[in-house]
N, C-alpha and C positions, 0 to 999 in steps of 0.2 A: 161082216166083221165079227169075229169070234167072240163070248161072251168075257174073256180074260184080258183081252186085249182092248177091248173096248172099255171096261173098267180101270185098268190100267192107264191108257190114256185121257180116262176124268178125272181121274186121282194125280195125275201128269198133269193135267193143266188148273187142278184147284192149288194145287202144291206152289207151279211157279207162281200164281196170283198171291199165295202168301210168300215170299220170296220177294214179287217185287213191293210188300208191303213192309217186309224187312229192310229193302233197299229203301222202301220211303223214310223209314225210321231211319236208315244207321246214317246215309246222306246228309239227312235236315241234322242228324246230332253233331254230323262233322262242320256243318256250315253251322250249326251254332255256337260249336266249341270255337270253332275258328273266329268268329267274331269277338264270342266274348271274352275269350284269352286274350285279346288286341286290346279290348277296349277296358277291360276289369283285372285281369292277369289272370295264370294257371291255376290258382289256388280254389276258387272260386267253382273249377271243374269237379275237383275234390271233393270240396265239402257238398255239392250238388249229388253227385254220385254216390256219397255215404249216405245221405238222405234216402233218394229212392232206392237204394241197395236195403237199409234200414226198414223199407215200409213194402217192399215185396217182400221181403225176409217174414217180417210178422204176417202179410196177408198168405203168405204160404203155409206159414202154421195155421190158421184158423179156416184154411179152404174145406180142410174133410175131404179131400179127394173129388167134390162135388164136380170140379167143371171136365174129369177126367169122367167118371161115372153117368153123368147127363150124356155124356155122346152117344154112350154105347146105346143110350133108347131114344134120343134124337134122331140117330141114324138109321135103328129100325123103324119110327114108326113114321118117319117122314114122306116115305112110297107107302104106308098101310093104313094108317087110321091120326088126321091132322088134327082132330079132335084132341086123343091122347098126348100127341106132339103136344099140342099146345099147355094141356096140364102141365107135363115135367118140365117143360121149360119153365112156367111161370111159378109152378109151386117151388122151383131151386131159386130164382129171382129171389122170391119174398124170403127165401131162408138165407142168402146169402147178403141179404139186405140187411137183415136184424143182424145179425154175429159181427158183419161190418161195419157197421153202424155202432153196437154196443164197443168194439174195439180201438176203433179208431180215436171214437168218443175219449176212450180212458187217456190213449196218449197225447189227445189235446190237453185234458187237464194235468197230465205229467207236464208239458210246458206251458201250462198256463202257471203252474202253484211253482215254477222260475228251476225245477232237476235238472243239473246237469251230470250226467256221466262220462267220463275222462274227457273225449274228445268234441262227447256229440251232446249241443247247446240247447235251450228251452227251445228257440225256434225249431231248430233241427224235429224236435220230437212236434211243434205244433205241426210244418209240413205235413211231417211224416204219418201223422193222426188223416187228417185232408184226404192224401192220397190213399188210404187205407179201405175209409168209406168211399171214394169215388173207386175201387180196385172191383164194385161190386156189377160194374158195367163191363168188368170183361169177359161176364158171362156169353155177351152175346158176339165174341169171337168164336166162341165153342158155338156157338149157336148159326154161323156161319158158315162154320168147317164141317160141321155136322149133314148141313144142306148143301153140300158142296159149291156155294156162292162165295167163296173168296175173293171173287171179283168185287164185290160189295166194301170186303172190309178192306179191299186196296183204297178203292176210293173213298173211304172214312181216315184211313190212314193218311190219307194225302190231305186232306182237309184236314185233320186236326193237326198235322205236323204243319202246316200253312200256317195254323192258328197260334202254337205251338211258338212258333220262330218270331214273327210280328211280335206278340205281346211277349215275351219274354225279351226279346233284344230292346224293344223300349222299356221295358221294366228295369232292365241293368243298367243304360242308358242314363238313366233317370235316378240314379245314385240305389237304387235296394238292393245293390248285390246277389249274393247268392240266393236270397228272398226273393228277387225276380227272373231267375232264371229256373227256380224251381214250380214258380209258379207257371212255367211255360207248360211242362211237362202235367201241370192241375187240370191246365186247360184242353194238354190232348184229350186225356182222358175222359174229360165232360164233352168235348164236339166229337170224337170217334164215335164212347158209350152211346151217344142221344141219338148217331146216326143209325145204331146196332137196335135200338130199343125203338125206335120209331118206323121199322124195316117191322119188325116182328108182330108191330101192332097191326102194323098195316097188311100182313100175311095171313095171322092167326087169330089174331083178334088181343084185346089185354085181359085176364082173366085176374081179381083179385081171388085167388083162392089157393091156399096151399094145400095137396092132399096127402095126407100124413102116409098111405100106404104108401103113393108114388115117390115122396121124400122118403122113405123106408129103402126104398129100390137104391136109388139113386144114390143115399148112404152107405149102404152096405157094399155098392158097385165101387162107390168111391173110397171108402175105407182099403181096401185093395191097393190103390194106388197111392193111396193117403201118403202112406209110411215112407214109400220109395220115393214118392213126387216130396215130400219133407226134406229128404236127405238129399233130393238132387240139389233144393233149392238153396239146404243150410251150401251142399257145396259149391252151387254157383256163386253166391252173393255172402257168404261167410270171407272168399277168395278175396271180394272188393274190401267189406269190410275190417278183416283183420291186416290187409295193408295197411287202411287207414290208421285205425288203431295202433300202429306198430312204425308207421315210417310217414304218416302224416299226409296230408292233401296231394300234393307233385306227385309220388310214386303211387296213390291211388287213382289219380287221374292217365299217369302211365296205361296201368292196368287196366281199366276200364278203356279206355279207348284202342288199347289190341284187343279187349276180347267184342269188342262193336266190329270192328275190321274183320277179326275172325269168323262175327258172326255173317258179315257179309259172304263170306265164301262157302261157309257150311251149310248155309241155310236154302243152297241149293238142291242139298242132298235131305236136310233133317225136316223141310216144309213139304215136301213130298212125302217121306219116310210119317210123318207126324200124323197126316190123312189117313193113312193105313185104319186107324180106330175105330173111326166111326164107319167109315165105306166096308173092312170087312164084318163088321158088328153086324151091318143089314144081309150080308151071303149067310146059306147055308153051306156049300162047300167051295170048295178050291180056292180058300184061304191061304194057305201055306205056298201055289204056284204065285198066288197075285204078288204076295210079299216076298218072295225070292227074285218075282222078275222085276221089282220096282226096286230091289237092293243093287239088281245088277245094273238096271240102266241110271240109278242115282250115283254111284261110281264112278260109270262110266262120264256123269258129267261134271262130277266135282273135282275127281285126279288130278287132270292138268291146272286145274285152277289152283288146290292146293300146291303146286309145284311153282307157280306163279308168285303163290305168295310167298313163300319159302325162300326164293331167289328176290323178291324186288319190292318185298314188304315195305322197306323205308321211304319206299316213294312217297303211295297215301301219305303214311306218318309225317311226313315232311312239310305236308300243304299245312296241318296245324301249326306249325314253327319247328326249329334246327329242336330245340329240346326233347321232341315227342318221337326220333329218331330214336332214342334211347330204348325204346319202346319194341324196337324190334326184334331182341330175341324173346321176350315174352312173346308176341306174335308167332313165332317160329314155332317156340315149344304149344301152344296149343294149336295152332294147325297139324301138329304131329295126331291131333285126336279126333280131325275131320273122318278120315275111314273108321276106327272102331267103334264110334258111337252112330255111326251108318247102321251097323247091323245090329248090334245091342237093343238099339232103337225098333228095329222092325220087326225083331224076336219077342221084344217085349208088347209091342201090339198087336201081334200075331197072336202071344199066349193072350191076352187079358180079351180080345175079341173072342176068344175060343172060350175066355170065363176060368181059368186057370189062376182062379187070385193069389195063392199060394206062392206061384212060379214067379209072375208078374213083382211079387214083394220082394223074392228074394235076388233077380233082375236087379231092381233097385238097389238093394244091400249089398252087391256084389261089386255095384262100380260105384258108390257113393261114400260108403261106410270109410274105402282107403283115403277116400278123395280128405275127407273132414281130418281122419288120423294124421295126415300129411300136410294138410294146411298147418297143424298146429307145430312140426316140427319143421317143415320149411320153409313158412311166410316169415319168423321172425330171425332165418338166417339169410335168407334171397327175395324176401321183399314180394316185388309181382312174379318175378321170374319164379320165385317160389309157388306162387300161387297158380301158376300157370303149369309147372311142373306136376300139381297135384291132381290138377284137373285131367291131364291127359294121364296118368300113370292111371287114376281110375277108369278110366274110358278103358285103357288097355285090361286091368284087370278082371273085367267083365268078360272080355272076348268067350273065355273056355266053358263059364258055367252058359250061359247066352247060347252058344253053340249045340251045346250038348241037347240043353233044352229044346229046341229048333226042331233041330233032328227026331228028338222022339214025336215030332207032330208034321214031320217029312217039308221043313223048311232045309233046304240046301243051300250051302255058301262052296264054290270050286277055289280051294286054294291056291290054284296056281294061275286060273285066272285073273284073282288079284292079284299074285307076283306082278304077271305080264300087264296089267291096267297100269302097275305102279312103275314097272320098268320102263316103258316108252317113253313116256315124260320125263324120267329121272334122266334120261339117256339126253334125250332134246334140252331138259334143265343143264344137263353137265358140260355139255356142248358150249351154252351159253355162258356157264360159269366163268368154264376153261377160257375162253376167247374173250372176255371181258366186256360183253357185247352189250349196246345200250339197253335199257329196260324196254324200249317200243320193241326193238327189234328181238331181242330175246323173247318178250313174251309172243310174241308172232312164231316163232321156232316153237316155241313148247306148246301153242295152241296148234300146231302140226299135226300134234299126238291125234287128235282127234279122228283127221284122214287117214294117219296111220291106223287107229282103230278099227277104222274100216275095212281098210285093205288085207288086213290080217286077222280079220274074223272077229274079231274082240266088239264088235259091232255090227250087231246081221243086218240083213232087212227088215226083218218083222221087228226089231230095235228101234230102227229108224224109222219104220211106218208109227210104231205107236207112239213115240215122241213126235211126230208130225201130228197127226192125229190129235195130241192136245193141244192144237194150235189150230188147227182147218178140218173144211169139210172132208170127208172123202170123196167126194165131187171136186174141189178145188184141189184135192192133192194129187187125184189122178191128174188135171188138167196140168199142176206145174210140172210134175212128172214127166209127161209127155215133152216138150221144152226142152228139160233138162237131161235125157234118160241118159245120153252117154256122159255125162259126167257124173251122174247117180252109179251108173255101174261102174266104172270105173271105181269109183272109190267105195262101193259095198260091189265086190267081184260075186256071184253065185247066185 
């Protein structure tokens, strides 16, 4: 097995392992929304989500780029010298510990000394203080993805989202309202963190020591990303926010529960694309083939799925109640932004693995900077839909400088190859449109695209071997191979 391919498919199956950690999360959010909207009402959703929208907002300001910047030597030194590992992880720990801790602190005493600002109440800011200094345990996600163990933080994910749903649905239960259901999301963070932090101890040891050169590194690495990783975040959670702000709990709960849905379908593509960092961090060369062929096979598995959702969104939305239907063309308009922020994304960690800080910043400024301009002019005419409109127009506005970029470091994207990934599906979506066909049955038709894929090249074999590959041995995949070969060839012919 080739040394691209074989990388390729680690990076393949660390990817889906955080994927299906995202399904853990967006799942348990819909079985919790669902509950508590039954048993508390929708509003409750609202003011929950402008909380932690509120206290990743702030913990994005005060990161310094650090959990972006720790990978790049996470990922080198974890095959070379576990000694050094162990410094930069633990000396970014204790840094990210103090800044969190000082910060968090201040916003507790903002709702403790009783501030309210327009919408958002003393509680609101005590939460949101909590979660600030607890934001300081998602160091050791990066510290997962780094060692390509995402399997690990599935299973934290799943445990703390366990723990997560219990105490939060008796906490609302129990009359504390939006205080108990935010307090669910206090408690992921403390049983995931402890699982991520007690993993590491028991690897590398715990080292109380920060060493000012290694925080140097890791500062300066992360400063690069700082800017850009800033501006993603004001436009990620600015989107939740300035709903709130603007149209009140109902249409920020809209919002936030399409971009959860959304993120379930993306995150097939962007949890794969997102490893690229640390995994090319540790190559010397052929950086540029890894990340072109893991753009083309994350494509190839998200397409049909964004056409799924595009066609039959309001299904999910509908398990929450008839109201959350509403919800569906927001949904729409950011699924439009599943493909360009595929390759945006893997350009962008292609340059910053290569050390390209400059490129990397401006990356960021190029699909973020519209995003924020456009929240501000169309969240208070269209509400989510506005906000969901600004999100994908910046995704799209990145495409050309992202490209250009690429290319001078011999990253390749075939433009007509995407045509043809996006036409087969559209073709199987329209089919079903047209015919009015139920959602099992239509989504069965446009998951067709797939074998179509095959049949017409748009997925080889060495596609298929190395997506198999991050699932099984190659002893086992020769074995099922054998079994199956004339149904394999048939649908990959050559």
């Amino acid at each position: 097995m080739g040394e691209d391919q074989g990388g390729v498919s680690r990076v393949v199956r660390a990817g889906f392992w955080i994927y299906w950690s995202s399904i853990a999360n967006n799942v348990s959010g819909f079985i919790y929304w669902l509950i508590i909207t039954k048993v508390a009402g929708s509003e409750i959703l609202g003011l929950t989500s402008a909380t932690i929208g509120l206290a990743t907002l702030v913990s994005g300001l005060i990161d310094l780029g650090v959990l972006a910047g720790v990978q790049r030597f996470l990922g080198k030194w974890w095959v070379r010298d576990r000694g050094e590992f162990a410094e930069y992880l633990w000396s970014t720990f204790l840094l990210k510990l103090a800044v969190n801790l000082a910060v968090g602190s201040a916003l507790l005493l903002i709702g403790v000394a009783g501030v309210s600002i327009s919408h958002y109440t003393p509680r609101m800011f005590e939460l949101a203080g909590v979660l600030v200094i607890l934001s300081t345990l998602g160091l050791f996600g990066a510290y997962f993805s780094s060692i390509l163990r995402t399997d690990i933080l599935f299973i934290s994910s799943l445990v703390g989202n366990t723990a997560k749903i219990l105490a939060g649905l008796l906490l609302v239960w129990m009359g504390y309202g939006f205080t108990g259901a935010v307090a669910g999301f206090i408690l992921l963070n403390i049983v995931s963190g402890l699982i991520g932090f007690m993993h590491a101890v028991k690897l590398v040891g715990f080292r109380l020591v920060a060493r000012v050169e290694k925080l140097r590194e890791v500062v300066r690495a992360g400063l690069a990303s700082w800017i850009p990783g800033l501006v993603a975040m004001l436009g990620m959670w600015i989107g939740v926010l300035a709903v709130f702000g603007s149209s009140g709990a109902v249409s920020t709960g809209y919002y936030y529960v399409a971009y959860a849905l959304f993120s379930v379908i993306s995150m097939i593509g962007t949890s794969i694309v997102g490893l690229l960092l640390p995994y090319l961090s540790s190559l010397e060369e052929g950086r540029e083939r890894i990340a072109s062929r893991v753009v083309s096979l994350t494509l190839v598995l998200v397409t049909p799925l964004v056409y799924m959702g595009l066609l039959y969104g309001r299904v999910p939305l509908s398990i929450l109640g008839s109201e959350y239907v509403n919800a569906t063309p927001i949904l729409a308009v950011l699924l439009v932004a599943s493909i360009p922020i595929l390759i945006v994304g893997a350009v962008g960690n292609l340059v910053y693995a290569i050390g390209d800080y400059k490129r990397v910043l401006y990356i960021g400024l190029w699909q973020n900077i519209p995003r924020i301009i456009l929240y501000l002019i169309l969240v208070p005419l269209y509400h989510g839909l506005g906000a969901a409109a600004s999100f994908t127009l910046g995704a799209l506005a990145a495409i050309p400088y992202s490209l250009q970029v690429g290319s001078e470091y011999g990253f390749r994207v075939d433009s007509r190859r995407i045509i043809e990934l996006l036409a087969v599906p559209g073709i199987t979506a329209g089919i079903a449109y047209a015919t009015g066909l139920d959602w099992i049955i239509g989504s069965l038709l446009i998951a067709s695209s797939y074998l179509a894929y095959g049949r017409l090249g748009l997925l080889t074999r060495r596609d298929a071997r190395m997506l198999a590959l991050a699932f099984f041995s190659e002893e086992k995949l020769n074995a099922y191979y054998s079994r199956v070969k004339g149904l394999v060839d048939f649908i990959l012919p050559g």
